[in-house]
C-alpha positions in Angstrom: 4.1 -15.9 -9.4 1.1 -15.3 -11.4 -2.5 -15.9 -9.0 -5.4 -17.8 -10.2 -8.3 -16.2 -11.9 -11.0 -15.3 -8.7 -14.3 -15.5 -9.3 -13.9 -12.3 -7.5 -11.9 -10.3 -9.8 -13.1 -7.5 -11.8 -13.0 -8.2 -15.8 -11.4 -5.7 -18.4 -14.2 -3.4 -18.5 -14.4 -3.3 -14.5 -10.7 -2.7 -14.0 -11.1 0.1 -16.4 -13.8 1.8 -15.2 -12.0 1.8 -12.1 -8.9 2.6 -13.1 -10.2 6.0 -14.4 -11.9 6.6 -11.5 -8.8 6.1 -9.3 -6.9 8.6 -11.6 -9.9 10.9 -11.3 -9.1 10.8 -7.4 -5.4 10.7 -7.3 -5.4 13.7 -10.1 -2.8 15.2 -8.3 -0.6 12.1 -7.4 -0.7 10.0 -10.6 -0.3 10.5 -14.0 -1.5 6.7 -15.0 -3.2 4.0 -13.3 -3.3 0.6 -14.6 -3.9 -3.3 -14.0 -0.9 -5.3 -13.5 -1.2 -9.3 -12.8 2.4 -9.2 -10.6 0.6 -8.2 -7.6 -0.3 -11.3 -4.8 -0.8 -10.1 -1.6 -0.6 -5.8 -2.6 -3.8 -3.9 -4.1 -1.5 -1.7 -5.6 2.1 -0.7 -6.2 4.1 2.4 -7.5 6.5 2.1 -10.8 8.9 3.2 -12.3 9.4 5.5 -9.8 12.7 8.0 -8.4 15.2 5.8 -6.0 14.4 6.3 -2.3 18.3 7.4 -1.3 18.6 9.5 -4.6 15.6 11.6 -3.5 16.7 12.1 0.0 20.1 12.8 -1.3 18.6 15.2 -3.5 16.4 16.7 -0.9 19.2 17.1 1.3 21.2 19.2 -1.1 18.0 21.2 -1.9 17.2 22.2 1.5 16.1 26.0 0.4 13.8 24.3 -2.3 11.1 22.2 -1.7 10.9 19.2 -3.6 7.0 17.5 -3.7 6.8 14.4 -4.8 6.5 13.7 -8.7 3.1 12.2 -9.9 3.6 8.4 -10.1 2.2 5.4 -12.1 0.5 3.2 -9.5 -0.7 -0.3 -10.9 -3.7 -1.6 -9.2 -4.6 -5.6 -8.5 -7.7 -6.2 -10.0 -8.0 -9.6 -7.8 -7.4 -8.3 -4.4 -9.7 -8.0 -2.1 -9.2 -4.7 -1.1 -9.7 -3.0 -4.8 -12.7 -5.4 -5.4 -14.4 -4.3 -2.6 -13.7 -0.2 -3.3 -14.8 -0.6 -6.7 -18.1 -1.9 -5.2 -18.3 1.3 -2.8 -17.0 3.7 -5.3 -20.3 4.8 -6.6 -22.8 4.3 -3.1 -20.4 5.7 -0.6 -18.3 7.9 -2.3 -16.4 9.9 0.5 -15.4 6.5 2.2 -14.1 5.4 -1.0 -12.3 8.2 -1.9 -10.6 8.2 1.6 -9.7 4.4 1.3 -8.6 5.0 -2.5 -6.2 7.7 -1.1 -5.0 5.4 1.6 -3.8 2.5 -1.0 -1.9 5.3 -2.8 -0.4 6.1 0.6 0.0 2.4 1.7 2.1 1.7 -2.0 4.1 5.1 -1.5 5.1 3.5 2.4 5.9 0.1 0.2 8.1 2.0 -2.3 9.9 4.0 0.4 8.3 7.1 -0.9 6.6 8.5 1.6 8.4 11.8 3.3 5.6 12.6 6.0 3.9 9.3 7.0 2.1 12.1 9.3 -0.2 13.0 6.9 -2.5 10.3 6.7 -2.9 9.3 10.2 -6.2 11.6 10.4 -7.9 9.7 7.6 -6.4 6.7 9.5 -8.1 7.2 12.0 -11.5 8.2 10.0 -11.3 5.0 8.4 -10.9 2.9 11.7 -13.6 4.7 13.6 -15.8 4.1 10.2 -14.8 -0.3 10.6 -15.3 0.2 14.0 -19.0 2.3 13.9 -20.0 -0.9 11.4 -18.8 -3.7 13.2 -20.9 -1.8 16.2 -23.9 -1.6 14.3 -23.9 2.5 14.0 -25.3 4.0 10.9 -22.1 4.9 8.7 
């Protein structure tokens, strides 16, 4: 199911822009980052990417060596919410945007059944819900 055009959707040169930037903060965890229009509800999802049970299965056998995660291909909704409003912070708060880029990455790696230490993001989980919480408060960010 294919959503309708929002007004609030970023346009080709937009979704570009941001695309690169995304790739630019993810250097290390992507090797592409592109638009796809099969997203509804997600901001973003991971591809083509190494079956869940075939990577613990090959972690398993591999105990001595330790197997990081291969860069992925993340596609990004150009329509949701979520990367509309990033792409609006991107270039005026750039740390916070950076954080909640890095958290979408994470978020689609949880969706994909990806993730090996869910543990590693809860500190800029919590960063990122004392930031909401300081603006819904009134506190200078």
């Amino acid at each position: 199911v294919t959503p309708p055009e929002s007004s609030n959707s970023m346009n080709d040169e937009q979704t570009h822009a941001f695309s690169e930037w995304m790739k630019e903060v993810l250097v290390n965890r992507v090797t592409e980052v592109k638009k796809t229009t099969r997203l509804a509800d997600s901001p973003a999802i991971v591809v083509d990417y190494e079956s869940p049970a075939w990577r613990k299965m090959m972690l398993m056998a591999n105990r001595s060596d330790s197997q990081a995660l291969p860069k992925q291909k993340l596609r990004i909704n150009p329509s949701h919410p979520i990367i509309v409003g990033l792409n609006s912070i991107r270039n005026s708060r750039p740390d916070l945007a950076r954080d909640i880029a890095q958290q979408v990455f994470d978020n689609a790696l949880i969706a994909a059944g990806l993730m090996d230490n869910p543990r590693s993001m809860l500190s800029r989980m919590n960063s990122l819900l004392a930031t909401v919480l300081s603006h819904e408060r009134g506190e200078a960010p």
